[in-house]
C-alpha positions as CSV (number, residue, x, y, z in Angstrom):
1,X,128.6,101.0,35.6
2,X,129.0,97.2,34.6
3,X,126.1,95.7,32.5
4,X,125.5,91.9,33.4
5,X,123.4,90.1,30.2
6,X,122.5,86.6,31.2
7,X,123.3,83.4,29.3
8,X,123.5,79.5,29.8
9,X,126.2,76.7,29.5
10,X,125.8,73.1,29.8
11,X,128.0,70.5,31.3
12,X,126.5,67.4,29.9
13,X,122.6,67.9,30.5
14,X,123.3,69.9,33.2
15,X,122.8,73.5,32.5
16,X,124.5,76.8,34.9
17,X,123.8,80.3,34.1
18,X,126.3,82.5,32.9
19,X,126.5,86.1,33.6
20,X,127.8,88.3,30.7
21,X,129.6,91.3,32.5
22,X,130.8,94.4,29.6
23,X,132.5,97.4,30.6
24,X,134.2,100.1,28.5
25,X,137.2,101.7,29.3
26,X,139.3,104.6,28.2
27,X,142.4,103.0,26.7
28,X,143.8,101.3,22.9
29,X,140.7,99.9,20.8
30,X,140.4,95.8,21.5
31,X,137.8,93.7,22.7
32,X,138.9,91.3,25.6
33,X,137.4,88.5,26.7
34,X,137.8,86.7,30.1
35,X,136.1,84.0,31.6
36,X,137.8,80.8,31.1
37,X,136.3,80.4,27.0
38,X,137.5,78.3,24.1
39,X,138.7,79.2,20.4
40,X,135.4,80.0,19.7
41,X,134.9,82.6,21.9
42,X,138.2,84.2,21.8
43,X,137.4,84.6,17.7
44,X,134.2,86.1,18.8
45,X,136.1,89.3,19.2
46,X,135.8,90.0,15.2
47,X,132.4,88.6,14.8
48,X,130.8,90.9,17.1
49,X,133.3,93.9,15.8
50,X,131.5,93.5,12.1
51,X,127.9,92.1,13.2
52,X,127.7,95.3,14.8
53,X,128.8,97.6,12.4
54,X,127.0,95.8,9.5
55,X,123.7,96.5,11.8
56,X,124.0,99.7,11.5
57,X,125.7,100.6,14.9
58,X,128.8,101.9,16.5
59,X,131.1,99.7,17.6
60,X,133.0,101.3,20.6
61,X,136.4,103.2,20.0
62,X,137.5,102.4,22.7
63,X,138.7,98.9,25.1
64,X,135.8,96.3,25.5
65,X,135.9,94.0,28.5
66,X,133.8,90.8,28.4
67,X,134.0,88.4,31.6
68,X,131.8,85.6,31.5
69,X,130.8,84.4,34.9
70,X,131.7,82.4,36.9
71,X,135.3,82.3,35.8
72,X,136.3,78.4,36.6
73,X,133.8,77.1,34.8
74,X,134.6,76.5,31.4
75,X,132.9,77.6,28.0
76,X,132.3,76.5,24.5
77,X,131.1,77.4,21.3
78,X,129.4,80.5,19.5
79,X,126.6,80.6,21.5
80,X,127.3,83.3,23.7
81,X,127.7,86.1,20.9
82,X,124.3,87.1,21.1
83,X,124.9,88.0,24.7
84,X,127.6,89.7,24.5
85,X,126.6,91.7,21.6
86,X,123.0,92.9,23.7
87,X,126.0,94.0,26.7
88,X,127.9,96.0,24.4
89,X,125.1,97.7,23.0
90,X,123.7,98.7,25.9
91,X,126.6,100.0,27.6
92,X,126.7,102.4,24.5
93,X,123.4,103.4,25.5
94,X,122.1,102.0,21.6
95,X,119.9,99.4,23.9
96,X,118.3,101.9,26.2
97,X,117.5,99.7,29.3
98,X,119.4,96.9,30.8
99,X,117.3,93.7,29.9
100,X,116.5,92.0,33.4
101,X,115.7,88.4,33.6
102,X,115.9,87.7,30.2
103,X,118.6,85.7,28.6
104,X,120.1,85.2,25.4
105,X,121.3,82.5,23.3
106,X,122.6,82.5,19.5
107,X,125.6,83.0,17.7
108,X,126.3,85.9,15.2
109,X,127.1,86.2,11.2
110,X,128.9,89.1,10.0
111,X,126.0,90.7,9.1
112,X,124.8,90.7,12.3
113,X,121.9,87.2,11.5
114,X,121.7,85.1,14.3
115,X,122.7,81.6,13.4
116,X,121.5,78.0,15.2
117,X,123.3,76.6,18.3
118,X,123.2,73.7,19.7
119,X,122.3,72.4,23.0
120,X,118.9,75.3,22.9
121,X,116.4,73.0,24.4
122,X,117.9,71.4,27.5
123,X,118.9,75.3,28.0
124,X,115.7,76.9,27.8
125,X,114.5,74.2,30.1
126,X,117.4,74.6,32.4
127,X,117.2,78.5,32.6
128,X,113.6,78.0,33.6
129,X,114.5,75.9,36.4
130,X,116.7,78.9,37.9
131,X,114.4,81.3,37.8
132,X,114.7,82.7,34.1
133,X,111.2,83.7,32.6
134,X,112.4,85.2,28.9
135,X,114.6,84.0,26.9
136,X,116.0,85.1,23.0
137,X,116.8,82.1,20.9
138,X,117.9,82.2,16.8
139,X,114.6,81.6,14.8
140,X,115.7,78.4,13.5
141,X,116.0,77.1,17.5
142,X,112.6,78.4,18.2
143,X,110.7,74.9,17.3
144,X,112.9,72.7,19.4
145,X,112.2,75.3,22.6
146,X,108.7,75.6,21.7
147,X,108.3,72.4,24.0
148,X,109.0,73.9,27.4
149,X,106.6,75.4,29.2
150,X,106.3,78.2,31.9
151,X,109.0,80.6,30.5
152,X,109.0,82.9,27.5
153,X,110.9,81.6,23.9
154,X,111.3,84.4,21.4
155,X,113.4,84.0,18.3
156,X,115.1,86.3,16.4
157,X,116.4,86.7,13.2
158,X,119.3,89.2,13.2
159,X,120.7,91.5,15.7
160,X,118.6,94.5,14.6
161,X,114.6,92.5,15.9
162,X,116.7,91.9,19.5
163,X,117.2,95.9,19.5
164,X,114.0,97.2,18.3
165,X,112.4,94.3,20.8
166,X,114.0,95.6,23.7
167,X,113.9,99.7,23.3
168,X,110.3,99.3,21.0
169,X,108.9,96.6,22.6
170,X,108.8,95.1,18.9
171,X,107.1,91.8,19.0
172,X,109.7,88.8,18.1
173,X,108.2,85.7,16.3
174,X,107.1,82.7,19.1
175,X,106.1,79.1,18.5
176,X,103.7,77.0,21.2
177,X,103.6,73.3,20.2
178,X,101.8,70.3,21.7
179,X,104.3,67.2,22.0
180,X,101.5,64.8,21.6
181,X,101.3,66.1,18.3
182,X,104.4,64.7,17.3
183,X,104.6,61.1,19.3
184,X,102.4,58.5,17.0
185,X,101.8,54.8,17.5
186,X,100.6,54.1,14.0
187,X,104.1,54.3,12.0
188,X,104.6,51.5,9.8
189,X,107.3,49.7,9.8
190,X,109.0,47.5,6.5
191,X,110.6,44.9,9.2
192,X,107.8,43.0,11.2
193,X,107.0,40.2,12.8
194,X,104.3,38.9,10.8
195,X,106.8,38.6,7.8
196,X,109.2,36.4,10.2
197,X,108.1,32.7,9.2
198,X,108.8,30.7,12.7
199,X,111.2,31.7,15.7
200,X,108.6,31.6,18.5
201,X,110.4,31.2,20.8
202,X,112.2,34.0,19.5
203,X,110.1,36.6,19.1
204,X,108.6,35.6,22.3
205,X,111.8,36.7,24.3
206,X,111.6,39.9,22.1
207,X,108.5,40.4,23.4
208,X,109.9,40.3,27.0
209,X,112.6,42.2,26.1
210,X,110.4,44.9,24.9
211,X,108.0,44.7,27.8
212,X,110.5,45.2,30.9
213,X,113.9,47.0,29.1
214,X,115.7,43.5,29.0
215,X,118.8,43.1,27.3
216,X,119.1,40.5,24.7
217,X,121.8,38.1,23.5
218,X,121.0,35.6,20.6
219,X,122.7,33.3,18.8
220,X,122.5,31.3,15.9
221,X,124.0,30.4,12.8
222,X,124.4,32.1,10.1
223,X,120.6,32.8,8.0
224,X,118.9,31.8,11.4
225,X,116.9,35.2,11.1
226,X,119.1,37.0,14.3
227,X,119.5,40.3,12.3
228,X,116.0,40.3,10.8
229,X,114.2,39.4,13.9
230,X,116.4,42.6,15.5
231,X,115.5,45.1,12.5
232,X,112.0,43.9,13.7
233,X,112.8,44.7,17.1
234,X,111.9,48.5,17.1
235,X,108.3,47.4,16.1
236,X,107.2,45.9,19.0
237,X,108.6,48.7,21.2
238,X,105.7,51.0,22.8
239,X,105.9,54.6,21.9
240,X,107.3,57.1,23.7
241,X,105.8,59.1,26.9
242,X,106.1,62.7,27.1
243,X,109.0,62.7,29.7
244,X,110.8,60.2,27.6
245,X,110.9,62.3,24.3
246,X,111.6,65.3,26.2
247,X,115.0,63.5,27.5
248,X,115.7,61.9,24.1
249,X,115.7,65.5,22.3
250,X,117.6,66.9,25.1
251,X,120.5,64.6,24.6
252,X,119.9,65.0,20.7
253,X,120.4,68.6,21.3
254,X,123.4,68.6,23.2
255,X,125.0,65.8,20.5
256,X,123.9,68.4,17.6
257,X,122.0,65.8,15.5
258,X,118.4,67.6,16.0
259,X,116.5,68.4,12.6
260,X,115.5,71.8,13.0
261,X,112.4,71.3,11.2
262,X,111.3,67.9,12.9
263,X,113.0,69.1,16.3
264,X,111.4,66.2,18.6
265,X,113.2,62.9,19.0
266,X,109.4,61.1,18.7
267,X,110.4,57.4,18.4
268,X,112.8,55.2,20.2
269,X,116.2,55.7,19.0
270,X,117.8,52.4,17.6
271,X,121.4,52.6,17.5
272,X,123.7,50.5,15.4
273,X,127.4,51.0,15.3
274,X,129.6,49.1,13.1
275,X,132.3,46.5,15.0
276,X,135.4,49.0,14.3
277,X,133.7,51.8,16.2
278,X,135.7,52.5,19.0
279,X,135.5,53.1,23.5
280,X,135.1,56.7,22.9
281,X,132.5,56.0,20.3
282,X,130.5,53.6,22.2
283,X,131.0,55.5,25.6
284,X,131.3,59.2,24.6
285,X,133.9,61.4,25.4
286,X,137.0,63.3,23.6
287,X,138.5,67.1,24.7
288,X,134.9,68.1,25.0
289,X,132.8,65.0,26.6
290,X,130.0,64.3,24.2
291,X,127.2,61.9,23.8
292,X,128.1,58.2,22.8
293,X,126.4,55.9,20.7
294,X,124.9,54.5,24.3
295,X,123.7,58.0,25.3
296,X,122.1,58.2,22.1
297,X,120.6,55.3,22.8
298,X,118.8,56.2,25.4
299,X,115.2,54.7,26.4
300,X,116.1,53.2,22.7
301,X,118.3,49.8,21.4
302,X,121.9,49.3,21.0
303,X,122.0,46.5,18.6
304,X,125.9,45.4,18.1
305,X,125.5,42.5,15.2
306,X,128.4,40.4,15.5
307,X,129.2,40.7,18.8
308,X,132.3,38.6,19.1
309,X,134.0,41.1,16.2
310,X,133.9,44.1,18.4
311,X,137.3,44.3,20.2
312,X,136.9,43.4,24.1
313,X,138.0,46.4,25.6
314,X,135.2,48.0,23.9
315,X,132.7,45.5,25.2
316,X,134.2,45.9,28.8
317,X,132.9,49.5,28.9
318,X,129.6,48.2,28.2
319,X,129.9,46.8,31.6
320,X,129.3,50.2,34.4
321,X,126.9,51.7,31.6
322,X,124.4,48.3,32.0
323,X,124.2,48.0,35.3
324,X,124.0,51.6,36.3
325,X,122.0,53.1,33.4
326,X,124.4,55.8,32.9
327,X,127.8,56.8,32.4
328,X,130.4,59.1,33.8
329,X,132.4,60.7,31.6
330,X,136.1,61.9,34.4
331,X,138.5,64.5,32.7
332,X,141.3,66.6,34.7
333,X,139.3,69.4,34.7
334,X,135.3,68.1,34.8
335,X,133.5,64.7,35.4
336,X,130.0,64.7,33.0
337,X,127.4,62.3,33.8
338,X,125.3,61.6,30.9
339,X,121.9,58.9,31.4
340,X,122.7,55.3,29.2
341,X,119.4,53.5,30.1
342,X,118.9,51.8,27.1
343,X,118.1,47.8,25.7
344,X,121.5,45.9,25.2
345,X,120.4,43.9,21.3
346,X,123.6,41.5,21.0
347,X,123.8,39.2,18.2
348,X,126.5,36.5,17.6
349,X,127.3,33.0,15.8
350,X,128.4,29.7,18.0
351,X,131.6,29.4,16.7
352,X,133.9,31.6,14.2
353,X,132.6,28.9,11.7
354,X,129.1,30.1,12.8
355,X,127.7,26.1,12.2
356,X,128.3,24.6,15.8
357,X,125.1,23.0,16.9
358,X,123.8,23.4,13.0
359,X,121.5,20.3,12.1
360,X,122.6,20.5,8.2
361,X,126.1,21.6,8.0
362,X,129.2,20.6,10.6
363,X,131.1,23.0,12.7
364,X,134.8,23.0,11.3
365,X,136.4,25.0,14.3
366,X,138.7,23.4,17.0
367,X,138.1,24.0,20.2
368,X,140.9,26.2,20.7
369,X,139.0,28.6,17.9
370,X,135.1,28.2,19.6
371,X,136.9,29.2,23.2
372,X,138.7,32.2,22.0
373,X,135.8,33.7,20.0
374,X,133.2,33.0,22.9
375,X,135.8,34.5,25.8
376,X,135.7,38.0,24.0
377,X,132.2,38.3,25.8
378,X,133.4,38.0,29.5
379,X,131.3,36.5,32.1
380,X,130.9,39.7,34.2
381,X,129.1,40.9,30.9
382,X,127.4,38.2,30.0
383,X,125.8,37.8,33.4
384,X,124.5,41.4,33.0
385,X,122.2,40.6,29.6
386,X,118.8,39.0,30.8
387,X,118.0,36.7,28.2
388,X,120.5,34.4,26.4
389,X,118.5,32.7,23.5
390,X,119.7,30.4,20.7
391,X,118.4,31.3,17.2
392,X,118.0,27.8,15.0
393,X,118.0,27.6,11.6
394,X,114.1,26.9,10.2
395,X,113.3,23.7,8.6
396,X,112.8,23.4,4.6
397,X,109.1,23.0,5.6
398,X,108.6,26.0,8.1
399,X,109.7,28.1,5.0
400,X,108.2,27.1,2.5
401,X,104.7,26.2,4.5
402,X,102.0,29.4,4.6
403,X,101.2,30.1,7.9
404,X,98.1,32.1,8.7
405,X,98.3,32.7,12.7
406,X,101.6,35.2,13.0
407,X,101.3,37.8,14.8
408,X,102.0,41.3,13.6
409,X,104.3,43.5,15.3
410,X,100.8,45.7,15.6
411,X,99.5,42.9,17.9
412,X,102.4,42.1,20.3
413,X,102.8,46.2,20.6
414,X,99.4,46.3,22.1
415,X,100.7,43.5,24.4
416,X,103.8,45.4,25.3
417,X,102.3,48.9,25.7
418,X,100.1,47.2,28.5
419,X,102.5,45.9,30.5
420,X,104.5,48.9,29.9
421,X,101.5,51.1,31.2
422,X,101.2,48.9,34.2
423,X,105.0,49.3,35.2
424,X,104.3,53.1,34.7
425,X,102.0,53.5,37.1
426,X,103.6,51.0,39.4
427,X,106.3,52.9,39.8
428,X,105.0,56.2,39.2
429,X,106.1,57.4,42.9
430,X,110.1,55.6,42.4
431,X,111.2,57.3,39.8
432,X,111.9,54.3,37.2
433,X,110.1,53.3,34.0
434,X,110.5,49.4,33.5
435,X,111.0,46.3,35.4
436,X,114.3,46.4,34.5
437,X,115.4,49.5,36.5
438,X,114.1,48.1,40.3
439,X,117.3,48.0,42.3
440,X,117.3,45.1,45.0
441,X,115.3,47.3,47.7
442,X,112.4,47.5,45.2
443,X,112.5,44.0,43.8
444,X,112.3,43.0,47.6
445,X,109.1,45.3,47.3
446,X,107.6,44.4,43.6
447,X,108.9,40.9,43.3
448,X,107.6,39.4,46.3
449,X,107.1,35.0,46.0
450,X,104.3,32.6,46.9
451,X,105.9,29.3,49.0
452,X,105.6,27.4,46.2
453,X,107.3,29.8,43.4
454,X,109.9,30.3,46.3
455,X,110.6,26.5,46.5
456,X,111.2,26.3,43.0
457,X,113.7,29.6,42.6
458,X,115.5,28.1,45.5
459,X,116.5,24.6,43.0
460,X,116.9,26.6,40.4
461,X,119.3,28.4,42.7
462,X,121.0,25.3,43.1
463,X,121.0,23.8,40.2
464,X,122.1,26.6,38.0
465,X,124.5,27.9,40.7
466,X,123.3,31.4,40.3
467,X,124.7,34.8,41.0
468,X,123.6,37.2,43.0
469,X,123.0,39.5,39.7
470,X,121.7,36.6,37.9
471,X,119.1,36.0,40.9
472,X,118.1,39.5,40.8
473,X,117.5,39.5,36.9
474,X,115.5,36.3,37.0
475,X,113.1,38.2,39.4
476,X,113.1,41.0,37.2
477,X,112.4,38.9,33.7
478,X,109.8,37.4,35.9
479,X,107.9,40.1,37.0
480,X,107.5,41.5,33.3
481,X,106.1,37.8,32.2
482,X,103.8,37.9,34.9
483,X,102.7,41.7,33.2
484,X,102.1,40.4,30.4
485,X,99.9,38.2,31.3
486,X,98.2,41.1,33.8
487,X,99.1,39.2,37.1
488,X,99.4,40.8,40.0
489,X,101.6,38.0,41.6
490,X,104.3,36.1,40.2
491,X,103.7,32.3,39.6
492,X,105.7,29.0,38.7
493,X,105.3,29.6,35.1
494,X,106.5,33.0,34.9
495,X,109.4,31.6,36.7
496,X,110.0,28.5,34.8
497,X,109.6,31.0,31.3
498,X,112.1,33.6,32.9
499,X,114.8,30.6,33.6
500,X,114.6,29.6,30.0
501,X,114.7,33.0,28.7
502,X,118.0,33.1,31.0
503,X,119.3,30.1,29.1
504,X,118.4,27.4,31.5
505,X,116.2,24.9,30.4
506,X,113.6,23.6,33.5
């Protein structure tokens, strides 16, 4: 009789069961292993031999067949060893019952511990979702699955608790945790606003930026304050709800940059690769799709200082991940979707020079040079960031002077969190988060104009010869003004801000 141990794979964030089927037949000693796995797996062959043995059980004498179900799909990594070990153990009869709905996750030292794996909590969350209600995890995994509910997470030290758990009913250790023990919105932070002299209108269109998920382009020349003002950036950002950290860690988990000790993902990632990073950086990918640096992410910022210096092509896969909010990774043999919903922070100069448009020092580029350095940001991509600012440089006077009424990052948070908490429950029945999510049927629903702010989008229409895109952002950047100022409607104002904030001065 076949024995069938249960275990999990993921395809992105997507997780499948995986049956673990172990039969013993009379024929040479070997352990084969079928099923469509990688290097990792076929090597498991001598890990389980010894982990077994070193336990203080026999290892069979005779052939072992492993087939991990289903057979097209394909699997990675260590983690099945745990599995297959529990299988083999109980077709000897050393396990005396065949576990049934419980699954198991972990992969296997030589002396039979159970090491980490990655990728535990979007499995334990998956395997709940089909019908799972037990699963064994390594100890070291067990505070990172202590967040799902609904579905029992034991972890397990070493191959000889799993045995005595399932023929002794031995209890195995178990962690419950509370995630609102983890979120906080007290952190401190060394870069805020209140120690950025000037820039209002700056920190203004941060403040947007923050409040609806808009992406952000400034520019400025050199010393203007673009980098400081976007280390302040995080800040200002609200903190994290419950379904947002949950996602984060999952993708954290699957990328295998969890700390096992801190395992939740509590604060909004800020991401900030260097210019020489490349597509497959940026985008994810390689032999085994992983995470990018945009999936990482993720209800977080992407800050790219010095825009212009990243090579166009890798820009120009920017473009599917900003309007859609996620990617999809194709390979011959899979397509992986991973989420990419995350605030586009671009900073750049005027000119290579970076002093065109400076009040104190002259530009010394031709035109030829300021042309080819602003055409590596194409128009298809720069008609997908919401607000285009310029960044000046602040007069002798402005920093020197000792102003008393900035605003602490504490202070615009508060603003933010509102309007964020507003856009929540607006669209608590769509499916979205921010303002900067609504597709055109919800705009049509959310963004709807009084005569006289319709009159006035329909010059600016005109005027500004805007796209279709650029209309729909507009709307978008206007709705979140007019949440931050708690309006139900939108008004001319909010429309005249949103048109300068889009780099068109009314």
């Amino acid at each position: 009789m076949v024995v069938k141990i249960f275990s999990a794979a993921t395809v992105g964030l997507d997780v499948f069961r995986i049956d673990i089927e172990v039969d013993i037949t009379n024929s040479l000693p070997q352990i084969a292993i079928i099923g469509l796995g990688d290097t990792a797996i076929s090597e498991a062959r001598e890990r389980l031999k010894l982990a077994i043995k070193n336990s203080g059980f026999e290892f069979p004498s005779t052939k072992v067949v492993i087939n991990l179900a289903p057979a097209d799909l394909k699997k990675e990594g260590a983690a099945y060893d745990l599995g297959m070990a529990v299988g083999i153990l109980t077709k000897e009869g050393i396990i005396k019952e065949e576990p049934k709905n419980t699954a198991f996750i972990g992969e296997l030292s030589l002396d039979g511990s159970i090491k980490p794996v990655h990728g535990v909590l979007p499995i334990v969350f998956g395997l709940k979702n089909i019908g799972i209600n037990k699963v064994i995890i390594p100890y070291e995994n067990l505070k990172e699955a202590s967040f799902a509910d609904d579905i029992k997470v034991l972890g397990a030290k070493n191959l000889n608790e799993v045995v005595l758990h399932l023929n002794d009913n031995e209890p195995l250790d178990t962690i419950k945790q509370n995630i609102d023990d983890f979120i906080t919105s007290n952190k401190e932070y060394t870069a805020d606003f209140k120690y950025i002299k000037g820039q209002k209108f700056a920190k203004r269109a941060l403040e947007i930026a923050a409040a609806g998920a808009h992406n952000v382009l400034m520019s400025g020349s050199p010393g203007s304050g673009k980098t400081l003002l976007a280390h302040a950036f995080p800040s200002i950002l609200p903190p994290l709800t419950k379904e947002e950290a949950i996602e984060i860690t999952k993708i954290y988990s699957i990328a295998g940059l969890l700390d096992y000790n801190n395992p939740l993902i509590s604060e909004r990632p800020i991401r900030t690769p260097h210019h020489s990073a490349s597509a497959v950086g940026i985008i994810g990918g390689g032999s085994n799709p992983k995470p990018g640096e945009i999936t990482l992410a993720h209800r977080g910022v992407l800050f790219l200082d010095e825009m212009p210096e990243f090579p166009r092509a890798v820009l120009e896969v920017l473009r599917q991940p900003v309007e859609d909010n996620e990617v999809t990774i194709s390979r011959a043999q899979m397509s992986i979707k991973y989420p990419a919903n995350f605030i586009l922070l671009g900073a750049m100069n005027p000119c290579p020079c970076g002093y065109l448009g400076d009040k104190k020092i002259d530009c010394k580029c031709s035109e030829f040079q300021i042309n080819r350095y602003r055409n590596k940001l194409s128009g298809p991509l720069l008609d997908r960031i919401d607000i285009h600012i310029d960044v000046a440089r602040l007069e002798a006077n402005e920093l020197l002077g000792q102003e008393e009424d900035i605003e602490s990052s504490a202070d615009v948070r508060k603003r933010v969190a509102q309007a964020r908490e507003i856009q929540f429950k607006r669209y608590k029945e769509d499916g979205i988060f921010t303002n900067s999510e609504l597709n055109p049927k919800l705009i049509k629903k959310y963004c709807k104009l009084t005569p006289d702010v319709n009159i006035m989008l329909k010059n600016a229409l005109k005027m500004f010869n805007l796209s279709a895109r650029g209309y729909d952002r507009i709307l978008k950047i206007s709705r979140t003004i007019a949440d931050l100022d708690n309006s139900p409607d939108i008004l001319t104002s909010h429309l005249a801000q949103a048109l300068q904030f889009r780099g068109y001065n009314v």
